[in-house]
VEXDREN-2710 file (C-alpha; in Angstrom, 1 decimal):
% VEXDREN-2710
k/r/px/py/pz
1/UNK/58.6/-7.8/103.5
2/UNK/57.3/-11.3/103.3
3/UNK/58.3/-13.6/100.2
4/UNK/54.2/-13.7/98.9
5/UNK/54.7/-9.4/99.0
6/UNK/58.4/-9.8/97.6
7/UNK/57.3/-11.8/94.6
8/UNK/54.7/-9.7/93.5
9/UNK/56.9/-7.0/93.7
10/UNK/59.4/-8.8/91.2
11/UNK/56.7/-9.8/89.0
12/UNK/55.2/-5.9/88.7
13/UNK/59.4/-5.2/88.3
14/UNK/59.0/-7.8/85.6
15/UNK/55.7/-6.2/84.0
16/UNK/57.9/-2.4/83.8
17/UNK/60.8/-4.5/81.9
18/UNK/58.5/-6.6/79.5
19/UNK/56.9/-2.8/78.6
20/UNK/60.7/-1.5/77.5
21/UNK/60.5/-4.5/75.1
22/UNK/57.7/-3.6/74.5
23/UNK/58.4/0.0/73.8
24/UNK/61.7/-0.9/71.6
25/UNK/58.9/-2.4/69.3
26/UNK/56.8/0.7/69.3
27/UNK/54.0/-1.0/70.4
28/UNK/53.7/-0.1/74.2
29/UNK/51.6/3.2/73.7
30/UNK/48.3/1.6/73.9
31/UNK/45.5/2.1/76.4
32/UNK/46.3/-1.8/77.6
33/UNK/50.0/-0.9/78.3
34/UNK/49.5/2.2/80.0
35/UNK/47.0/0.3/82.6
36/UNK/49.4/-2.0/83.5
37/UNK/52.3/0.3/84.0
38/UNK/50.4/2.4/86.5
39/UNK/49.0/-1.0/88.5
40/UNK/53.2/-2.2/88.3
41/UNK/53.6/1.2/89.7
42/UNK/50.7/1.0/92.1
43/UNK/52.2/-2.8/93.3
44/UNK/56.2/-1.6/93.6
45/UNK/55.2/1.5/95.5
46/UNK/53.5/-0.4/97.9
47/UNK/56.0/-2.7/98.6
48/UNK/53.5/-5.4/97.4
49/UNK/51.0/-4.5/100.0
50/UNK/48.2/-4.3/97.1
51/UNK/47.1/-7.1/95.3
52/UNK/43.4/-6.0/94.5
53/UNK/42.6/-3.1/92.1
54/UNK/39.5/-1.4/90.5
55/UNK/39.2/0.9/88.2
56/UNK/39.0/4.3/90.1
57/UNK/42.6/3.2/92.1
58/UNK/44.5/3.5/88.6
59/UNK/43.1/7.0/87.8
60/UNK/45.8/9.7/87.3
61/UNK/44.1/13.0/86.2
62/UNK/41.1/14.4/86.8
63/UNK/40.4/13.6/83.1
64/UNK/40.2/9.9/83.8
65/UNK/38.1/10.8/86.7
66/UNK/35.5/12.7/84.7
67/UNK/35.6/9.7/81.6
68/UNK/34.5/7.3/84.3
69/UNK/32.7/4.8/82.0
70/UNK/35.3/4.6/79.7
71/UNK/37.7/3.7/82.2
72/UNK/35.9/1.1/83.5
73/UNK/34.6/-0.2/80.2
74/UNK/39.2/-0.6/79.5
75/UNK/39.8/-2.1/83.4
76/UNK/37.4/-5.1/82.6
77/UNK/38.7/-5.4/79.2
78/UNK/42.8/-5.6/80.6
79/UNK/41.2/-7.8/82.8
80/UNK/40.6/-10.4/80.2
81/UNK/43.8/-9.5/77.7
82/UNK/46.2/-10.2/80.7
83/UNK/46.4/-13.5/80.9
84/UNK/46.4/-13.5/77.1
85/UNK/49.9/-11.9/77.9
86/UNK/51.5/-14.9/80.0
87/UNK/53.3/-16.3/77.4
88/UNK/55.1/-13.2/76.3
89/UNK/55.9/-12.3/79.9
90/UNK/57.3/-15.8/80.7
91/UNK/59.1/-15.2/78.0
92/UNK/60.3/-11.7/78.9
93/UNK/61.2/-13.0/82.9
94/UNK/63.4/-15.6/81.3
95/UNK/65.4/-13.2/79.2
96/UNK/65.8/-11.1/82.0
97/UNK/66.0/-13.6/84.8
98/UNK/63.0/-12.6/86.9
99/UNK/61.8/-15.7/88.7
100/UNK/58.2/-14.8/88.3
101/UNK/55.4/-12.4/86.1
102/UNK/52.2/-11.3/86.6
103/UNK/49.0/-12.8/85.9
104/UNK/44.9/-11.6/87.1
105/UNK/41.8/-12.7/87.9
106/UNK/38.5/-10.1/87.3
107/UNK/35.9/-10.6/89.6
108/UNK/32.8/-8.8/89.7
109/UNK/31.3/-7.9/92.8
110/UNK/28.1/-5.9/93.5
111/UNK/29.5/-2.3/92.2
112/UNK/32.7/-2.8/91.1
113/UNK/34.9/-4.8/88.9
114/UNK/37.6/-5.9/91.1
115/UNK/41.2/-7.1/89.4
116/UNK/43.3/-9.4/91.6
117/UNK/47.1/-9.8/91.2
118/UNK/48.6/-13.0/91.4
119/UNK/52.0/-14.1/90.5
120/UNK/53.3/-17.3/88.4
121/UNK/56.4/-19.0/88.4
122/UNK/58.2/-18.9/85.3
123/UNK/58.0/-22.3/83.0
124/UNK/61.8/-22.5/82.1
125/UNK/60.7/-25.4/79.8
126/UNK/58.1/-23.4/77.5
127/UNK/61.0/-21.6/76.2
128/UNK/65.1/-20.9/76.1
129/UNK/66.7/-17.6/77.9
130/UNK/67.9/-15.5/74.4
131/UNK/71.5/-16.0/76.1
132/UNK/71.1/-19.7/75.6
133/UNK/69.8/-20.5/72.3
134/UNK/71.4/-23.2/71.2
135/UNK/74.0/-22.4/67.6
136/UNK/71.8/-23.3/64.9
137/UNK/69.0/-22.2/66.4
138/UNK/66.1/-20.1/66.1
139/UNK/63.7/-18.7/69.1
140/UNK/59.7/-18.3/68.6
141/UNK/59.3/-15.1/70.0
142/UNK/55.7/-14.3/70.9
143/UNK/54.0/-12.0/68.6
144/UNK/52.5/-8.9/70.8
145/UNK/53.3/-6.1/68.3
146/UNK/48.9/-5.9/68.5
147/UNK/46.4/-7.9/69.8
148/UNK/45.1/-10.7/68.9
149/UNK/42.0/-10.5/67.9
150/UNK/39.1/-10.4/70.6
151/UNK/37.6/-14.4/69.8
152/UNK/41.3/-15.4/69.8
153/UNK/42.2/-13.7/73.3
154/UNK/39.1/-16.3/74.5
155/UNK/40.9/-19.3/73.2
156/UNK/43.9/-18.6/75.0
157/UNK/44.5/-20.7/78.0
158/UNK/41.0/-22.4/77.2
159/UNK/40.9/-25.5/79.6
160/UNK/39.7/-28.5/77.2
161/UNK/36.9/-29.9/80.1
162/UNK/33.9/-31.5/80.2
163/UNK/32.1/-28.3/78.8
164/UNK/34.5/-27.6/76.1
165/UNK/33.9/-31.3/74.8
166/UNK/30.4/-31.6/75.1
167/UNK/30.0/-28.1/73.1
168/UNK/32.5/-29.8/70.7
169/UNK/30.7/-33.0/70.2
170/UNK/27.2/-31.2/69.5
171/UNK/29.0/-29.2/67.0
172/UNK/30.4/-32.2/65.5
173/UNK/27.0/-33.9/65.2
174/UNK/24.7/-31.1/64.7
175/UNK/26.8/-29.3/62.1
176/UNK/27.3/-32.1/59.3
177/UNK/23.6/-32.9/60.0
178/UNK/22.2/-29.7/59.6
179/UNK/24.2/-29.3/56.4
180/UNK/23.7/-32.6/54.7
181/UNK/19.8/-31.7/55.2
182/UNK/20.3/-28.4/53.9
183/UNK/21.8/-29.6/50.7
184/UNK/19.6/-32.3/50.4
185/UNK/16.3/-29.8/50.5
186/UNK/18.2/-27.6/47.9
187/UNK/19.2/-30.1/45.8
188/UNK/15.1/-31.5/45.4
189/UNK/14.0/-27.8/45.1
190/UNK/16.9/-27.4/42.2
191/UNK/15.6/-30.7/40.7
192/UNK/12.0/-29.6/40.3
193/UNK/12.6/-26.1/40.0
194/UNK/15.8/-25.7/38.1
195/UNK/16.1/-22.0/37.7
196/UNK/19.1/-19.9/37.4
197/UNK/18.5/-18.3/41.3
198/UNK/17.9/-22.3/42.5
199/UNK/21.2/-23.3/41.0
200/UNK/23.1/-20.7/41.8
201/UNK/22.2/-21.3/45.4
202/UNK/22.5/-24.7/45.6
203/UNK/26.3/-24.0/44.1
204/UNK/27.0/-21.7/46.8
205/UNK/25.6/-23.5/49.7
206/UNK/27.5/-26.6/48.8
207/UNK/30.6/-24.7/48.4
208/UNK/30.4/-23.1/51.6
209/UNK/29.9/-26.7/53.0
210/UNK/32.5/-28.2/51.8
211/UNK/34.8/-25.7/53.3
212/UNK/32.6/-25.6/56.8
213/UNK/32.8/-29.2/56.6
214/UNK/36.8/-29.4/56.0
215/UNK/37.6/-27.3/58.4
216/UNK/35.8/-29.4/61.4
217/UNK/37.5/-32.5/59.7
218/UNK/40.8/-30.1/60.4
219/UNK/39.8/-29.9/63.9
220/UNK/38.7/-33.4/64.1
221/UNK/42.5/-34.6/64.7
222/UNK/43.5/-31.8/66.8
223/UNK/43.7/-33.9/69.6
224/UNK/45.9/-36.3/68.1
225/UNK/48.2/-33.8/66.3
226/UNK/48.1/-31.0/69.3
227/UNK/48.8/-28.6/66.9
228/UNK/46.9/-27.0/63.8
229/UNK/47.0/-23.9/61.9
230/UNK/43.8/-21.3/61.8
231/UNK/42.7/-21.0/58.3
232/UNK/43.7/-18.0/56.2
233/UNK/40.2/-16.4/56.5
234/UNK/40.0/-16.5/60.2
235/UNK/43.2/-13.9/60.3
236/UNK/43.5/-10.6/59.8
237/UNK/45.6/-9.1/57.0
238/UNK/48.0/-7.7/59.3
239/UNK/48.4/-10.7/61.9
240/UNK/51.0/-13.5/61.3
241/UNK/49.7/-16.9/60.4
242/UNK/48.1/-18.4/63.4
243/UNK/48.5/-21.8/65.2
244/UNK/46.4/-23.4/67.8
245/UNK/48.6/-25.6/70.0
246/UNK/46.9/-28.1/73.1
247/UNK/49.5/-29.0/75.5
248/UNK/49.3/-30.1/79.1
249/UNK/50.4/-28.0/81.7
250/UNK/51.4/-28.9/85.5
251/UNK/49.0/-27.3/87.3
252/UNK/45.7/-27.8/85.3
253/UNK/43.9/-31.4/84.9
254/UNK/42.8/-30.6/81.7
255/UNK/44.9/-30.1/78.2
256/UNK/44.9/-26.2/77.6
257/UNK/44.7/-24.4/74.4
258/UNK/47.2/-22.0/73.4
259/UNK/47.0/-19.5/70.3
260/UNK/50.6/-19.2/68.7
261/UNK/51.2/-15.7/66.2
262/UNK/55.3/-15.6/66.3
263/UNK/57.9/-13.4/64.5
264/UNK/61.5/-14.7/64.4
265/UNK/64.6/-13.4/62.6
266/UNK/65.4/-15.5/60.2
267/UNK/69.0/-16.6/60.7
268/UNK/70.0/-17.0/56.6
269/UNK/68.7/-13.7/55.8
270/UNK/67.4/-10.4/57.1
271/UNK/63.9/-12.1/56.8
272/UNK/60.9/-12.8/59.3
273/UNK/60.4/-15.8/60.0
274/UNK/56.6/-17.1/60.6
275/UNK/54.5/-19.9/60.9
276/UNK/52.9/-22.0/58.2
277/UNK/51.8/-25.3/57.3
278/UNK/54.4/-27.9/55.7
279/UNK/53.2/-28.5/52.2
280/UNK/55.1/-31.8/52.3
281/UNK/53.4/-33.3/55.4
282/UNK/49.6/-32.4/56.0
283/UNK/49.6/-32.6/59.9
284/UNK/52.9/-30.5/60.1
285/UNK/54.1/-27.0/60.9
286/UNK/56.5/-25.1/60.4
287/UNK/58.7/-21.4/60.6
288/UNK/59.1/-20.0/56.8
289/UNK/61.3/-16.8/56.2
290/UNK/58.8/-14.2/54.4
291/UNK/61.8/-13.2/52.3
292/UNK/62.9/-16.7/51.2
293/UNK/59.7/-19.1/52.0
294/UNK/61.3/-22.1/50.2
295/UNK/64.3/-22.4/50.5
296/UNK/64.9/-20.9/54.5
297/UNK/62.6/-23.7/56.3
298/UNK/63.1/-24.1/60.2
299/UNK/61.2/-26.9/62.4
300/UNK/58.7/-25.6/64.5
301/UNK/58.8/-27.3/68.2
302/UNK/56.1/-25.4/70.5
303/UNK/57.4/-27.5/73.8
304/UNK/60.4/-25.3/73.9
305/UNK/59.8/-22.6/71.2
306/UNK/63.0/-23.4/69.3
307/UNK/63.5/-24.2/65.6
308/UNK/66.4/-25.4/62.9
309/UNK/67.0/-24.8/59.3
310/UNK/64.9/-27.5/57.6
311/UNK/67.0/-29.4/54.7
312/UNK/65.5/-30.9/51.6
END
């Protein structure tokens, strides 16, 4: 067996341990989990020989032979949530000292939609083996109890190029224009017509603005800060706080985004410990116990996922 073959054979071994984990959660029962086990499977049993998958190669029954459409309709979705799943395997071949994990491509040729295996060195700097956590210390641990939601999953790994800026400029020039037009249209209809309906309307709207407007003035610094938090409304009741995070990585010209929803132990209580923003300092964030959110603060450093207790 070659080393290319022998690798992706230790990153589908590394796929079949990160789903344990995964099980110890109770959270590896899903449709998403049960695809990749069998292509882990599919990969170990060849002895790394296949690489390149389609739907009809993972089907185990004659049931998922006869719901044909459905099973294609989850291969192309897996096909888009695994690389949404780097960071949590990175973190998983660390803590279990595999040397590399799985990541995908989906291609779609004429008929099919064809998945193609790759493998990816582990980033020893992104995070700290559990066995080395330094005393003191607290570990991000990536939060893959459920999915992120579907827009989410697109911002991961989102390469910041040309295209991302020139979308992000328009919006930045477009929006504020479009709403300082709107409000000035509602405000000379108010004026003239000053009925309950035309004021009550012209309140709204210019409430909505302001927080439309705030939020891009958020995003305006992202670049500078790196790091931001997703506003309360864009995250589902049962989802951590999320936090966008930009950060360079080695093989990739451009700044990537990263989408950050963690769960810690809190190390002063039996508490959780997630992410927030720092009251005290607008462009800061931090880890905040969910038992104890004021007085168990940690720092919040995304370069190495690590945190300490925060003193006042």
């Amino acid at each position: 067996m070659d080393s290319d073959k022998q690798k992706l054979v230790e990153a589908a071994r590394c796929g079949l341990k990160w789903l344990e984990v995964q099980a110890e959660r109770k959270s590896a029962g899903q449709w998403k989990h049960e695809i990749l086990r069998r292509l882990c499977n599919a990969v170990i049993k060849s002895n790394g020989d296949r690489s390149s998958f389609i739907a009809k190669d993972i089907c185990q029954s004659e049931t998922d032979q006869n719901s044909g459409s459905q099973l294609n309709k989850e291969f192309r979705r897996f096909g888009k949530i695994l690389e949404s799943w780097a960071e949590s395997f990175n973190e998983s071949a660390i803590d279990n000292e595999f040397r590399v994990y799985l990541t995908g491509k989906l291609s779609q040729p004429a008929k099919h939609n064809v998945l193609e295996l790759h493998v990816r060195e582990v980033d020893s700097v992104a995070t700290v083996s559990k066995d080395k956590i330094p005393q003191g210390h607290i570990r991000y641990t990536v939060w893959e109890r459920k999915a992120l939601p579907r827009w989410q999953q697109r911002l991961l790994n989102r390469d910041m190029g040309v295209g991302t800026h020139l979308l992000l400029a328009a919006i930045f020039l477009l929006v504020p224009i479009v709403a300082l037009i709107y409000a000035v249209a509602l405000g000379f209809l108010t004026y003239y017509h000053p009925t309950i309906w035309n004021v009550s309307v012209f309140v709204g709207v210019i409430c909505v603005e302001f927080f439309v407007l705030r939020g891009l003035y958020e995003f305006w610094y992202f670049h500078d800060r790196k790091i931001m938090m997703l506003p309360i409304q864009l995250t589902p009741l049962e989802q951590p706080p999320t936090a966008l995070v930009m950060r360079r990585e080695k093989d990739k010209r451009w700044p990537v985004v990263h989408v950050m929803a963690t769960s810690s132990d809190c190390l002063l209580c039996d508490g959780t410990v997630f992410l927030r923003k720092e009251s005290h300092y607008r462009y800061r964030v931090i880890g905040a116990c969910n038992r104890h959110p004021t007085e168990h603060r940690f720092t919040f450093d995304y370069t190495n996922m690590l945190g300490k207790v925060l003193a006042d």
